[in-house]
VOGU-3710 file (C-alpha; in Angstrom, 3 decimals, decimal comma):
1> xxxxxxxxxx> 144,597/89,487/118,386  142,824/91,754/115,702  143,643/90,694/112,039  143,060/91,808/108,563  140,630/90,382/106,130  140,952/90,881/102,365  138,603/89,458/99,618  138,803/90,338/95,936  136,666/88,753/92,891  139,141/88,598/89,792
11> xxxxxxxxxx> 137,336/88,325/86,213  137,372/88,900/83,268  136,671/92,866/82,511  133,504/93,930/84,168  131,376/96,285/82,468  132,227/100,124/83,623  128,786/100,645/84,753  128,700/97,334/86,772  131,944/98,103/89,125  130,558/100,452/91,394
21> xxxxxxxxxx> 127,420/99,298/92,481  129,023/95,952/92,900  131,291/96,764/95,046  128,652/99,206/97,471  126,920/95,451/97,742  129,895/93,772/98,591  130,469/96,028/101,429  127,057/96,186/102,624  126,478/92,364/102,712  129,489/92,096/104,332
31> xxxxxxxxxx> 129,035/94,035/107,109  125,849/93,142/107,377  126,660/89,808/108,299  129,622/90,658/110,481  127,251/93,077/112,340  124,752/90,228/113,133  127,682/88,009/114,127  128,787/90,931/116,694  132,088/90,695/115,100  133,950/93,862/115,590
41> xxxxxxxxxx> 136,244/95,653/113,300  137,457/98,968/111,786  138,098/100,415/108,947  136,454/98,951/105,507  137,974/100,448/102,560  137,040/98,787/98,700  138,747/98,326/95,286  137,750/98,206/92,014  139,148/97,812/88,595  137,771/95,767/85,150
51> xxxxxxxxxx> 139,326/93,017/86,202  138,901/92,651/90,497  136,524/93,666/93,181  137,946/93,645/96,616  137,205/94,574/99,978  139,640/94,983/102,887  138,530/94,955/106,777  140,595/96,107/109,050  141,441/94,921/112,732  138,507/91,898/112,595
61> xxxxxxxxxx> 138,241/90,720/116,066  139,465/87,006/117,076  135,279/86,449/117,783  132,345/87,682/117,943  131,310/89,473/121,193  129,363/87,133/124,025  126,155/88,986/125,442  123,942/87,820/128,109  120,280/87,931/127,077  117,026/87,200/129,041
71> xxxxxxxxxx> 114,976/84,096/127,616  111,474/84,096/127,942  109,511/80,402/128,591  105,928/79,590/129,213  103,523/81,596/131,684  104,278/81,896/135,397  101,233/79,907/135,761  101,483/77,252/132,904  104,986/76,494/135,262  104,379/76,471/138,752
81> xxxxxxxxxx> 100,864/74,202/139,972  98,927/75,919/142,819  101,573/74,879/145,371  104,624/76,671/143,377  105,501/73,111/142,339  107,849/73,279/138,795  105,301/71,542/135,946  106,543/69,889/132,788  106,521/73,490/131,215  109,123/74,788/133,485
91> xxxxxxxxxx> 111,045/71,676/133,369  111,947/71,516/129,740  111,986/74,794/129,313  115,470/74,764/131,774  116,259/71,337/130,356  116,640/73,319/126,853  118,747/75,722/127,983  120,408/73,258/130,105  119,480/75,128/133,274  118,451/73,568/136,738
101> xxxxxxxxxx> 114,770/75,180/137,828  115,751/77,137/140,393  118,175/79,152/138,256  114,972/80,172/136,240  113,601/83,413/137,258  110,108/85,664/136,651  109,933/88,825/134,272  106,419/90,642/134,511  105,341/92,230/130,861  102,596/93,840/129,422
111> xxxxxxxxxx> 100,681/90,011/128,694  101,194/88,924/132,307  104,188/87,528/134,178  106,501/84,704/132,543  109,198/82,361/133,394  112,916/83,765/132,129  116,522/83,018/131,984  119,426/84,857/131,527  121,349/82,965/128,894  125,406/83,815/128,106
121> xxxxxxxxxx> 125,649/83,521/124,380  129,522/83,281/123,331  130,473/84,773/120,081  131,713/82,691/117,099  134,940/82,509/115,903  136,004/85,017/113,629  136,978/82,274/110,889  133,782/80,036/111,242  131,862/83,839/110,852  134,006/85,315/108,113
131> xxxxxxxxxx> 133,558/81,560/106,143  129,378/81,713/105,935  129,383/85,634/105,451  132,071/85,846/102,274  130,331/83,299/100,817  127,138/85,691/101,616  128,877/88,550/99,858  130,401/87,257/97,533  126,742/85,395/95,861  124,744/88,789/96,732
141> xxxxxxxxxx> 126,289/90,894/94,370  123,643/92,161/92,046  124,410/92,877/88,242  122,219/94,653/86,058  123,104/91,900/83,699  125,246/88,508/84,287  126,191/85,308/82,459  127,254/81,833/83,431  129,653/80,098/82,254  131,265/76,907/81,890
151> xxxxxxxxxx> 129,228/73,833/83,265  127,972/75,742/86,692  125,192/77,560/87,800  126,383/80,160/89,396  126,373/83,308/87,465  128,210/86,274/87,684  129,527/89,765/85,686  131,672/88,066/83,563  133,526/84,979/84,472  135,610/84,522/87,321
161> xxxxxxxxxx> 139,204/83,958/87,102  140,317/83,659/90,984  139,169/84,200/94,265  141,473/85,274/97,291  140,367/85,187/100,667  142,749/86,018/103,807  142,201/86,936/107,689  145,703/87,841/108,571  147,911/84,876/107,059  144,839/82,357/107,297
171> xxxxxxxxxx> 143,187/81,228/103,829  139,737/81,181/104,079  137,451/78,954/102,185  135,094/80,569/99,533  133,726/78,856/96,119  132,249/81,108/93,824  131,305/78,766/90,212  134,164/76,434/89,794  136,654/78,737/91,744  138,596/78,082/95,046
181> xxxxxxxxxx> 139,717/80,937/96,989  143,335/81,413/97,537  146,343/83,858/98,386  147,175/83,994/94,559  146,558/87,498/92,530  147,479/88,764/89,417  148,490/92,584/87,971  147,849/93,812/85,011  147,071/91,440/82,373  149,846/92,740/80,009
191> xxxxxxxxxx> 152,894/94,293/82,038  152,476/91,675/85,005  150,366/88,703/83,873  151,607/86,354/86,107  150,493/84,795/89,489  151,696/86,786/92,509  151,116/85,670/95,824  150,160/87,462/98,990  151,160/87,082/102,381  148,744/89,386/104,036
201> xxxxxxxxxx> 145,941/91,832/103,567  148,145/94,947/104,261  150,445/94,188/101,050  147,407/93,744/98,361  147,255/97,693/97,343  151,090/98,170/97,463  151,659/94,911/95,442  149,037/95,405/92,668  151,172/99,173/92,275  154,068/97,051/91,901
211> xxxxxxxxxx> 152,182/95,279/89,173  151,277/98,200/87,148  147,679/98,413/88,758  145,799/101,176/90,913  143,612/99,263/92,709  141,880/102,148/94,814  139,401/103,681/92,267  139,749/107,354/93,519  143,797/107,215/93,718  143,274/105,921/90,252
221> xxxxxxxxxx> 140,619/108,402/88,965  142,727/111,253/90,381  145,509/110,176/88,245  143,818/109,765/85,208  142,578/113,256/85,633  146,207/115,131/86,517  147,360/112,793/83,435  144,120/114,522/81,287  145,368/118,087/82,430  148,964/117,727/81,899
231> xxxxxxxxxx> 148,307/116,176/78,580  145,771/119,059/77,553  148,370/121,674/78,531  151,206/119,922/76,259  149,074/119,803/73,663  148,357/123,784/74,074  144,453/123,601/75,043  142,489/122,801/78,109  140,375/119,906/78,909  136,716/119,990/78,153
241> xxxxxxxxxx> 135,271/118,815/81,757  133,517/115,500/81,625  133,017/114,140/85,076  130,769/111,600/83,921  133,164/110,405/80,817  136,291/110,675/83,577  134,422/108,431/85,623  133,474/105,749/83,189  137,203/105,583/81,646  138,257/105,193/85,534
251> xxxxxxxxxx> 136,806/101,866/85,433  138,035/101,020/81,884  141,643/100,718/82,671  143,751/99,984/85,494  146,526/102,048/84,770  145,297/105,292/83,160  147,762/105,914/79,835  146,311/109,289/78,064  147,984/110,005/74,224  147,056/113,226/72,260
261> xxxxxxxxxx> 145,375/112,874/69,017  144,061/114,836/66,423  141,362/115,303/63,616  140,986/116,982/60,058  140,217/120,730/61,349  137,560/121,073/58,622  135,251/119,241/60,522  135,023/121,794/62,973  131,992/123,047/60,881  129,881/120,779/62,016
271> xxxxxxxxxx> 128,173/121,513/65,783  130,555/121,228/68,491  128,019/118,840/70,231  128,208/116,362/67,367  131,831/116,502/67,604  132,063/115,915/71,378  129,505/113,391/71,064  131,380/111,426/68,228  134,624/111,207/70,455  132,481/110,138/73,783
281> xxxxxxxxxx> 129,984/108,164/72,929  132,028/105,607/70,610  135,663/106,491/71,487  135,586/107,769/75,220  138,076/110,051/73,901  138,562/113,400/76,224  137,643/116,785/74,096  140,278/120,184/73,460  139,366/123,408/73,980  141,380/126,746/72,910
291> xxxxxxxxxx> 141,459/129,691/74,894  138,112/131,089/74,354  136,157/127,827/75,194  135,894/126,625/71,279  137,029/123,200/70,304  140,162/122,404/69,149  141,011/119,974/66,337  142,623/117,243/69,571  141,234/114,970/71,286  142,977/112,584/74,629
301> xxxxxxxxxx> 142,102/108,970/74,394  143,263/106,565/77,414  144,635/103,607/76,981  145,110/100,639/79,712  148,913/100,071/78,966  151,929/102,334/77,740  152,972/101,165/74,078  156,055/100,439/72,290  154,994/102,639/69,286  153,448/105,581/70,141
311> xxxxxxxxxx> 152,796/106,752/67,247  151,437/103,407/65,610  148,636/103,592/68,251  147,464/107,047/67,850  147,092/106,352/63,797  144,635/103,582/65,034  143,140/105,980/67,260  142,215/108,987/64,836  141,545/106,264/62,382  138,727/105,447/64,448
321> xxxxxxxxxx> 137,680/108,776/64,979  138,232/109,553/61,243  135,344/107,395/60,299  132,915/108,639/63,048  133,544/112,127/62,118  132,837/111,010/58,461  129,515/109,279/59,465  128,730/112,000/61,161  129,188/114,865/58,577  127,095/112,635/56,138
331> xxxxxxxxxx> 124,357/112,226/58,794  124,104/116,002/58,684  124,564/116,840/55,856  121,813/114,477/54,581  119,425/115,458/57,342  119,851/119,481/56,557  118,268/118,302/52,770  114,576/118,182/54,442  113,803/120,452/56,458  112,039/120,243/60,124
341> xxxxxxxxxx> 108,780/121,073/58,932  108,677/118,437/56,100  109,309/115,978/58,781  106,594/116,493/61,011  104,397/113,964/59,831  106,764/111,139/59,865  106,546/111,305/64,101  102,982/110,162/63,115  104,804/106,868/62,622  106,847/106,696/65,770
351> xxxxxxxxxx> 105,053/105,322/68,610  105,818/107,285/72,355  103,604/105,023/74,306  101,479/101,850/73,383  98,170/103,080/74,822  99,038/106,947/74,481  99,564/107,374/70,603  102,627/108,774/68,462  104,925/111,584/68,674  102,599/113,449/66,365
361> xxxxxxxxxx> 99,477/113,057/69,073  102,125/113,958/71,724  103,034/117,036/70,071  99,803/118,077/68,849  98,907/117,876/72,804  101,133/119,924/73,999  101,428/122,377/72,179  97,738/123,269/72,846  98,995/122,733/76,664  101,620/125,352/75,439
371> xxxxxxxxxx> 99,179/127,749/74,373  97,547/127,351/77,367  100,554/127,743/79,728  101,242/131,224/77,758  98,308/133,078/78,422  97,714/131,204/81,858  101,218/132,894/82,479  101,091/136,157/81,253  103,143/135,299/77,985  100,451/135,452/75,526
381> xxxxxxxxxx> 102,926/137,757/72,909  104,895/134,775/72,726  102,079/132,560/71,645  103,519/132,171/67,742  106,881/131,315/68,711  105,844/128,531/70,870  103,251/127,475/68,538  105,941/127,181/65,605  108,536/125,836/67,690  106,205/123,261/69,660
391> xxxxxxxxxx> 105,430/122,061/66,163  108,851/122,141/65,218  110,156/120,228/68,920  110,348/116,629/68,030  110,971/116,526/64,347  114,350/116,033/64,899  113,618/112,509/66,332  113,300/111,323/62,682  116,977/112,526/61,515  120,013/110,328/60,732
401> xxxxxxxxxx> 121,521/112,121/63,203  119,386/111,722/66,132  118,714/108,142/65,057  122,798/107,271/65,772  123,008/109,854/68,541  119,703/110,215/70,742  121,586/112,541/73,316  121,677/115,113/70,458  118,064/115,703/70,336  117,252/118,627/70,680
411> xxxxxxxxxx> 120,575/120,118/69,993  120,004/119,120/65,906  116,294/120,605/66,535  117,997/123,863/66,937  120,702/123,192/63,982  118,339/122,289/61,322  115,830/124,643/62,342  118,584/127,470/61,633  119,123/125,534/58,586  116,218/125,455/57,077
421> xxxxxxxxxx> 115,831/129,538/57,700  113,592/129,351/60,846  113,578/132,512/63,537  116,485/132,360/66,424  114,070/131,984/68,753  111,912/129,238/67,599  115,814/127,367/66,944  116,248/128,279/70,387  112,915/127,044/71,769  113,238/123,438/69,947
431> xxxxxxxxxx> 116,923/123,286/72,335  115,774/124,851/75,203  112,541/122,577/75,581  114,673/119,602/76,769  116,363/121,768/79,611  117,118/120,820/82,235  118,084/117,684/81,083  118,960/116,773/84,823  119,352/118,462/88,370  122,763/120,427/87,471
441> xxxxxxxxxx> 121,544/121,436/83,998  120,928/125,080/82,976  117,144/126,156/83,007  115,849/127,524/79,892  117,058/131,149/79,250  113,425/132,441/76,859  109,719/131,844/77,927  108,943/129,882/74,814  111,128/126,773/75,220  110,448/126,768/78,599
451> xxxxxxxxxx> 106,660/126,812/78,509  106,927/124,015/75,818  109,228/122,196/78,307  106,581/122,761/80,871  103,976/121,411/78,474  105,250/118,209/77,133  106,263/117,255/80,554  102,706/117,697/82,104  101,188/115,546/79,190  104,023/112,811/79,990
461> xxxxxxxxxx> 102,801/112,852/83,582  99,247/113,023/82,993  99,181/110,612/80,759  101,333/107,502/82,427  99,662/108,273/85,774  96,131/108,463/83,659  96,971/105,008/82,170  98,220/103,303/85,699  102,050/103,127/85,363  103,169/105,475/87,943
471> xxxxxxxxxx> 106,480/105,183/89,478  106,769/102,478/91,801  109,885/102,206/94,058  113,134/102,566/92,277  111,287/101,720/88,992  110,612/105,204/87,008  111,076/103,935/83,200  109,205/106,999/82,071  111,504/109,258/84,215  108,534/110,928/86,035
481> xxxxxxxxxx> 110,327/111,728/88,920  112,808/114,105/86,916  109,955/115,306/84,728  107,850/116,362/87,422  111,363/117,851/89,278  111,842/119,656/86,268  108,942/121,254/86,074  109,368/122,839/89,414  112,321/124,062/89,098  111,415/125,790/85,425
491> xxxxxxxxxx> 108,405/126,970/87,180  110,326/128,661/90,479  112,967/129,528/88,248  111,289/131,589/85,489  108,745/132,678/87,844  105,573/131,715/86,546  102,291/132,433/88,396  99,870/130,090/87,256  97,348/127,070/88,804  98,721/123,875/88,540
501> xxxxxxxxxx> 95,669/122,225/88,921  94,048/124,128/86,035  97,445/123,143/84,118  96,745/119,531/85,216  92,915/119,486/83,740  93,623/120,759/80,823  96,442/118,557/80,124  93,936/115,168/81,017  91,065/117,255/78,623  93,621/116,933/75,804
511> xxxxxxxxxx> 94,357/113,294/76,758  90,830/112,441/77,070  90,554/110,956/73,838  93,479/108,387/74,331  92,115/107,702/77,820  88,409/106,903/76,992  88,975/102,846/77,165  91,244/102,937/80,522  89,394/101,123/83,273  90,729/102,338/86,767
521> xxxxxxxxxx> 91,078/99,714/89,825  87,878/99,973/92,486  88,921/102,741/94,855  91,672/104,246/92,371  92,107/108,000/93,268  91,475/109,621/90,080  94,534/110,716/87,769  94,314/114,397/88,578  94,918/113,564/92,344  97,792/110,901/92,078
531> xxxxxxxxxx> 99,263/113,814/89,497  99,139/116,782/92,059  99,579/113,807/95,173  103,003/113,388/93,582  103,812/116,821/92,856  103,595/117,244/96,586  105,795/114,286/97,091  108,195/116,223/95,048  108,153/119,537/96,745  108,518/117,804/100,624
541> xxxxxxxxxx> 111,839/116,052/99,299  112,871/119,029/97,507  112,023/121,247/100,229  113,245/119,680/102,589  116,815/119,510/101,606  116,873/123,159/103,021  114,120/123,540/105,099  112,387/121,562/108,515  110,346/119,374/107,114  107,396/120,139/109,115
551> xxxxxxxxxx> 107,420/123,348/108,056  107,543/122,563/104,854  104,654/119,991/105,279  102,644/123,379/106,811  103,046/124,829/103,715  101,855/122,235/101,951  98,572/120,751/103,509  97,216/124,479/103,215  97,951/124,121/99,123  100,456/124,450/96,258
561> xxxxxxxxxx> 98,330/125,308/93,622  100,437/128,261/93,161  104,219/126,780/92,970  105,997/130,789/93,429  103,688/131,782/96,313  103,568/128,643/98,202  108,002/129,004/97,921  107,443/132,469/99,205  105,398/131,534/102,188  107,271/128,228/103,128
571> xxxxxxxxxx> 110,723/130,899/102,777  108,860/133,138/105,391  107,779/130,797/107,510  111,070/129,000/108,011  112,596/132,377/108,993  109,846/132,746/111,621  109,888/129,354/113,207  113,608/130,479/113,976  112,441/133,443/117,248  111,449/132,354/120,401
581> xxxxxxxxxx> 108,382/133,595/120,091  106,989/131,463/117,663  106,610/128,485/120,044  103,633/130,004/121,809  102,040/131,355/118,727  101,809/127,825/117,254  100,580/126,508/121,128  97,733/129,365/120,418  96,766/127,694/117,396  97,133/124,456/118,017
591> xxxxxxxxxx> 94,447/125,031/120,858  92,578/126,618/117,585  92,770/124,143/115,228  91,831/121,534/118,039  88,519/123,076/119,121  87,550/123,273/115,601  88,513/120,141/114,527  86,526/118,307/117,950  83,374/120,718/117,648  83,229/122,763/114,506
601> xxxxxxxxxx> 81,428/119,517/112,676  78,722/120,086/115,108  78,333/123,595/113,876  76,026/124,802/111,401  77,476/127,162/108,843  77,719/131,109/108,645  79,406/133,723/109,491  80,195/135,002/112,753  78,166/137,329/114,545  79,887/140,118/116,834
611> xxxxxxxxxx> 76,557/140,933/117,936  76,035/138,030/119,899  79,447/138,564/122,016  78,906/139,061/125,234  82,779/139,189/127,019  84,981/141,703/126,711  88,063/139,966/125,568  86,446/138,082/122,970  84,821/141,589/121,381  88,204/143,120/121,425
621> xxxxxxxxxx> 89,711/139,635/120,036  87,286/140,417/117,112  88,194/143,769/116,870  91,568/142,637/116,247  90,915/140,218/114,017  89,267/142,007/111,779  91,773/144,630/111,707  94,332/141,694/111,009  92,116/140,195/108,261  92,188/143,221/106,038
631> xxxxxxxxxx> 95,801/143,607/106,673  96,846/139,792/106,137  94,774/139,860/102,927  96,783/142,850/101,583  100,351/141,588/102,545  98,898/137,695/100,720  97,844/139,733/97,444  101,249/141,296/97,291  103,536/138,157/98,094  104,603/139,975/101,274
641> xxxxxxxxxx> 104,008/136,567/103,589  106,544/137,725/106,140  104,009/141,102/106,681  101,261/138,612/106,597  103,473/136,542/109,752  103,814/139,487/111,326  100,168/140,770/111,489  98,970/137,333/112,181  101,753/137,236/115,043  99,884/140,462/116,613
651> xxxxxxxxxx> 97,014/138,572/117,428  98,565/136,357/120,065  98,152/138,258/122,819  94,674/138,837/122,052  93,979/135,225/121,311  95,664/134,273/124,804  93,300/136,396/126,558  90,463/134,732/124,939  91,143/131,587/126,286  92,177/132,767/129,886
661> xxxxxxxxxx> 89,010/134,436/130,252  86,018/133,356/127,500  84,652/129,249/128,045  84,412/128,710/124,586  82,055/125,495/125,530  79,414/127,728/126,907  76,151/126,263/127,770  74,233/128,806/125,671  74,070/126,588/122,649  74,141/129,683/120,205
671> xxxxxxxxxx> 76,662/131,336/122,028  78,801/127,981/121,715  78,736/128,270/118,174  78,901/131,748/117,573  82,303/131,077/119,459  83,417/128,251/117,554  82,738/129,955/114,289  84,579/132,756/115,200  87,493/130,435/116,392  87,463/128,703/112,617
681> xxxxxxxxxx> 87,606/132,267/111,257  90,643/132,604/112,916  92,270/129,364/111,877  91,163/130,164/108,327  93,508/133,175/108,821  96,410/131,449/109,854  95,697/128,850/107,054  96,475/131,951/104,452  99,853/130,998/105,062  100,418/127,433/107,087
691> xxxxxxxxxx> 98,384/125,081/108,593  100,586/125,825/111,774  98,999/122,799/113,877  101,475/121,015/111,470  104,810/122,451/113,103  106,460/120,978/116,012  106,344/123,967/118,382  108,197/122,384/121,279  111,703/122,412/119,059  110,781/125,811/116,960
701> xxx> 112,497/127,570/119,367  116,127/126,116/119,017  115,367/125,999/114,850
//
C-alpha cells in the first residue's frame, strides 16, 4: 500500500537567497536516490520558508521494484575444459550467485562468448531505502555559505532546530548535527510557537496554515503580491513592479503582513533611482507610484507578523527610512560639489584588475576602442560625444553615492554630469553605456552610449581571456558571458555593420602594453581566437533558442565576422530548410563538399578552365554557374540572402545532371582536376551563405 513521505529541515532563519536553491537539491538528491532504489512514487511537491525546508512525496511504493538481470562470469572457455566439463571458474561463479551449474547459461558478445545468469534482484523496502537516502538529502544540501554550531561537525545554513521525517504514520530515522527526526513541527515563531505534532504527511501544509504559516512558497508569494496591490490601491497609487524584491521578501516572512508608510515629500528632488534604491536595498520596502508613473511620497514594507500597534510600527519603519533618505541627500549633495571631470583622475587609484591596470587605463582604452567602433560603424559625427562621455563613464565610481550604492552607477554618471552643465547627450551616454544591464534590460536608445558600451565590454573580454581567466563552468566572476551577450544584442539591435575581428585586434593592440609579461601555456590558442571561439559559443546558444541548431551551426562555420549579415543569412536559411525541396539540394552538396574535401588537397591551385570541358552537362553546369555567381554576389552585397537561396537553389538541377552523367574521377589527370576545381567553385558559392554539408538533410523536410 502506497504511502506518503514528508521531510522538512526547521532552523533558524535561512538567508533569502539560500532557500531556493536548497530546496531544488533536496529534491534532486532525493529522487535521485529513490530512482536508483527503483522505488516508485508520484507527485513531489517542496516548501520553503526562513525557518523550514520540506519536501513531500507522494504515493511511495511499499518497495522497490524486483528486475531480473543477466550476470556475466568468466569466458565460455576459462569454464568448460575440452570435454564441456564445469572448471573452478564456472563453479564459483554459480556458487556466488548461489546457482547450481547447469542453471548457468552462454551469452555471445562482441569479446567472444561468456558464461551468464539471469539473477532476480528483489527491491528494498521502502523504509530501509527512504532511511539511507534522507540522510543523503538531507547532508547534500549545498549553501553558498554555512556554519556549525554547537559541539558537532556537521554544518548547515543556520542551525537546526528539528527534523521530521514520516512515510505514512511511520517515523523514520534521520540525524542531521545533534538533531533526531520526529513527527513534531512548529508555526510561526510568534503567533504559534509551540510544538505541534503531525499524524501524517497529508496534514503538514493545512496545519502550518492553521499556525499562521504559508508553507508553499508560490501560494505564499501570490499573497504577498495581491496584499502589495490592495495596499497600493488604499493608499491611492500603484505598485512599482519589483519581481526580484517580491521574490526576496517571499522568503523573508512566512506570513506576508504589508503596512503603508510614508516619507518627507521634499525628498522627491533627489533621482527617483536613489529613492527606490534607498527603500530596497536597506529596507526591502515596496515603492508608490501616482498616475503618471512618478513616485509618490509611500512606500509598503512587509512585516512577518500582524501587530498590536499599528501605528507604533510604521513610526519605526519611516524612522528607518528617514535616515537613509537623509544619508542619501547628503551623499548627493556632497558629490554634485566636484564635478565628473575633476574626478577623473582619482579612477587612476582604483584598481579594475590586478594584472590589467586601473579604471583610468580601462577608460583611456576604450574610449580609443570607442573611437574606433564610430568610424568602423559609420558614426564618425558622433565621435566628440563619445569621446567626452567615454571620459566622463566611470567617474562616478569615485562618488559617495556610488560608493554606498554600486547599482546606481551609471544612473549618478548621468545626474552629475547634468549637474555639472554637461550636454544631454553625453549625460545620456555615461547611463546608457551600462545597458543592458541583463537579458530583459532596455538596449541603449543613442549611438554614443552604445558604442562606449560596446567598447568597454570588448576590452573586459580581451583582456581576462588575454590574461588566462576565461570562464570556466559555472564560474564567470568577470561576468563574460553577459558581457559578450550584451554585445550581441547592442550590435543586432542598433544595427551596426562592422568586423568583429578587426574590433577584437584593436582592442588586444590597446591592451598590448598590460599584456607584454603574460606567458601563455604550450599549445594555448592565442587570445584573439578563444575571444571570437567564445563569441561563437554565444551565438549557437543564443541562436538556437529559435532556430535548428544545425542550421545555425551552418551559419556559423562559414563566419560571423559580420554579426547583422550572418543574422540575416541564418534568418533565411531557417525559412528555407522548412520546403521539401531543400532536402535534395543539401544531398547535392553534400556530394560537393565530399569530393572536395577527399580530393581537392590533391589539387593544385587555379581557377577553373571551361576550355578544357569536354561533356555537355558539365559546360552547361558552368554556364549556369556563372550566371548564378554574378547573381548570388549581387543579392550577398545587398543583404538579400533569401535571393541569394533562391539563385543558388536554381542550380540543382544542373548540378544533378552533372553527376548522373560527368565521372568526376576521370582518368585524364588534368581533366580530374579541372573538374574538381570547378566542383570547389561551386561549394565556395554555397559557402556565401552556409556551409550546407552542416545541415541534417534527412529531417529538413519535416522542419
Amino acid at each position: 500500500m502506497a504511502r506518503d513521505l514528508l521531510l522538512e529541515v526547521g532552523a533558524e532563519e535561512i538567508p533569502a537567497s539560500f532557500i531556493v536553491p536548497a530546496l531544488e537539491d533536496l529534491k534532486r538528491v532525493l529522487t535521485e536516490r529513490m530512482a536508483d532504489a527503483r522505488l516508485k512514487h508520484g507527485e513531489v511537491r517542496t516548501f520553503g520558508t526562513p525557518r523550514r525546508l520540506a519536501i513531500w512525496v507522494r504515493d511511495v511504493a511499499d518497495a522497490g521494484e524486483d528486475i531480473t538481470k543477466e550476470v556475466l562470469g568468466p569466458s565460455a572457455k576459462a569454464a568448460f575444459d575440452a570435454q564441456g566439463k564445469p572448471t573452478k571458474a564456472a563453479e564459483k561463479f554459480a556458487e556466488g550467485l548461489k546457482l547450481t551449474v547447469d542453471a548457468l547459461g552462454r551469452t555471445t558478445t562482441a569479446k567472444g562468448e561468456y558464461v551468464s545468469a539471469r539473477v532476480e534482484e528483489k527491491g528494498r523496502p521502502a523504509d530501509a531505502i527512504l532511511q539511507d537516502a534522507l540522510h543523503a538529502a538531507v547532508h547534500g544540501i549545498n549553501f553558498k555559505k554555512s556554519m556549525r554550531w554547537g559541539d558537532v561537525d556537521t554544518s548547515f545554513a543556520r542551525p537546526v532546530q528539528w527534523l521530521v521525517a514520516l512515510l505514512g504514520d511511520t517515523e523514520l530515522a534521520v540525524v542531521l548535527g545533534d538533531v533526531k527526526s520526529g513527527r513534531t513541527t512548529y508555526g510561526h515563531r510568534f503567533l504559534a510557537p509551540g510544538p505541534i505534532p503531525l499524524k501524517a504527511p497529508a496534514d503538514y501544509e493545512s496545519t502550518l496554515e492553521k499556525a499562521h504559516v504559508l508553507a508553499d512558497l508560490g501560494k505564499r508569494r501570490a499573497s504577498l503580491v495581491e496584499k502589495l496591490h490592495a495596499a497600493a490601491k488604499g493608499a491611492g497609487g500603484q505598485l512599482m513592479e519589483d519581481e526580484g524584491l517580491v521574490d526576496q521578501v517571499t522568503n523573508l516572512v512566512e506570513l506576508p503582513n504589508p503596512v503603508v508608510g510614508s516619507f518627507d515629500p521634499r525628498h522627491l528632488d533627489l533621482p527617483p533611482e536613489v529613492l527606490v534604491q534607498e527603500m530596497k536595498s536597506h529596507q526591502r520596502y515596496f515603492s508608490l507610484l501616482d498616475a503618471q508613473g512618478k513616485l509618490l511620497p509611500r512606500f509598503i514594507a512587509v512585516s512577518n507578523t500582524p501587530v498590536r500597534d499599528a501605528q507604533l510600527s510604521l513610526r519605526g519603519y519611516e524612522r528607518v527610512l528617514r535616515a537613509r533618505l537623509a544619508d542619501g541627500r547628503f551623499f548627493f549633495d556632497e558629490d554634485r560639489r566636484t564635478p565628473l571631470a575633476d574626478r577623473v583622475e582619482k579612477l587612476g587609484r582604483v584598481v579594475w584588475q590586478g594584472q590589467l591596470g586601473t579604471y583610468l587605463e580601462k577608460v583611456e582604452r576604450f574610449r580609443a576602442l570607442a573611437g574606433f567602433l564610430a568610424q568602423a560603424t559609420g558614426r564618425a559625427g558622433e565621435a566628440a560625444t563619445v569621446e567626452r562621455a567615454a571620459t566622463l563613464s566611470k567617474a562616478d565610481l569615485v562618488t559617495g553615492m556610488v560608493g554606498e550604492f554600486p547599482e546606481l552607477q551609471g544612473v549618478m554618471g548621468r545626474e552629475y554630469a547634468k549637474a555639472g552643465g554637461e550636454p544631454d547627450a553625453v549625460a545620456l551616454a555615461i547611463f546608457e553605456h551600462y545597458l543592458p544591464r541583463g537579458a530583459e534590460d532596455a538596449l541603449p536608445s543613442q549611438d554614443a552610449g552604445a558604442l562606449i558600451g560596446l567598447a568597454d565590454r570588448l576590452d573586459s573580454l580581451c583582456g581576462i581571456f588575454a590574461i588566462g581567466k576565461a570562464p570556466s563552468g559555472a564560474a564567470d566572476p568577470f561576468a563574460l558571458r553577459r558581457a559578450c551577450l550584451s554585445i550581441i544584442r547592442i550590435v543586432l539591435g542598433r544595427g551596426y555593420r562592422f568586423s568583429l575581428s578587426a574590433a577584437v585586434d584593436e582592442a588586444l593592440r590597446l591592451l598590448a602594453p598590460k599584456l607584454a609579461n603574460v606567458k601563455r601555456k604550450p599549445g594555448e590558442a592565442a587570445p584573439r581566437e578563444q575571444v571570437l571561439e567564445f563569441f561563437r559559443g554565444r551565438l549557437k546558444a543564443l541562436w538556437g533558442e529559435q532556430h535548428r541548431t544545425d542550421v545555425v551551426e551552418a551559419v556559423l562555420a562559414v563566419g560571423f565576422d559580420d554579426l547583422v549579415a550572418a543574422k540575416k543569412r541564418l534568418e533565411a536559411l531557417s525559412l528555407l530548410v522548412g520546403h521539401s525541396d531543400f532536402q535534395p539540394l543539401a544531398a547535392a552538396f553534400k556530394r560537393v563538399v565530399n569530393i572536395v574535401e577527399k580530393q581537392g588537397k590533391d589539387v593544385a591551385g587555379g581557377q577553373t578552365n571551361p576550355q578544357r570541358f569536354t561533356d555537355e552537362p558539365e559546360k552547361n553546369l558552368h554556364t549556369a554557374f556563372t550566371q548564378a555567381r554574378d547573381k548570388v554576389g549581387e543579392r550577398v552585397r545587398a543583404d538579400d540572402f533569401a535571393g541569394a537561396l533562391k539563385e543558388i537553389t536554381g542550380l540543382k538541377p544542373a548540378v544533378d545532371t552533372f553527376f548522373d552523367k560527368v565521372m568526376v574521377m576521370a582518368e585524364d589527370k588534368d581533366l580530374r582536376e579541372n573538374r574538381i576545381r570547378f566542383l570547389t567553385e561551386i561549394g565556395a558559392l554555397f559557402n556565401q551563405v552556409a556551409d550546407f554539408s552542416k545541415i541534417q538533410a534527412e529531417t529538413a523536410a519535416a522542419a
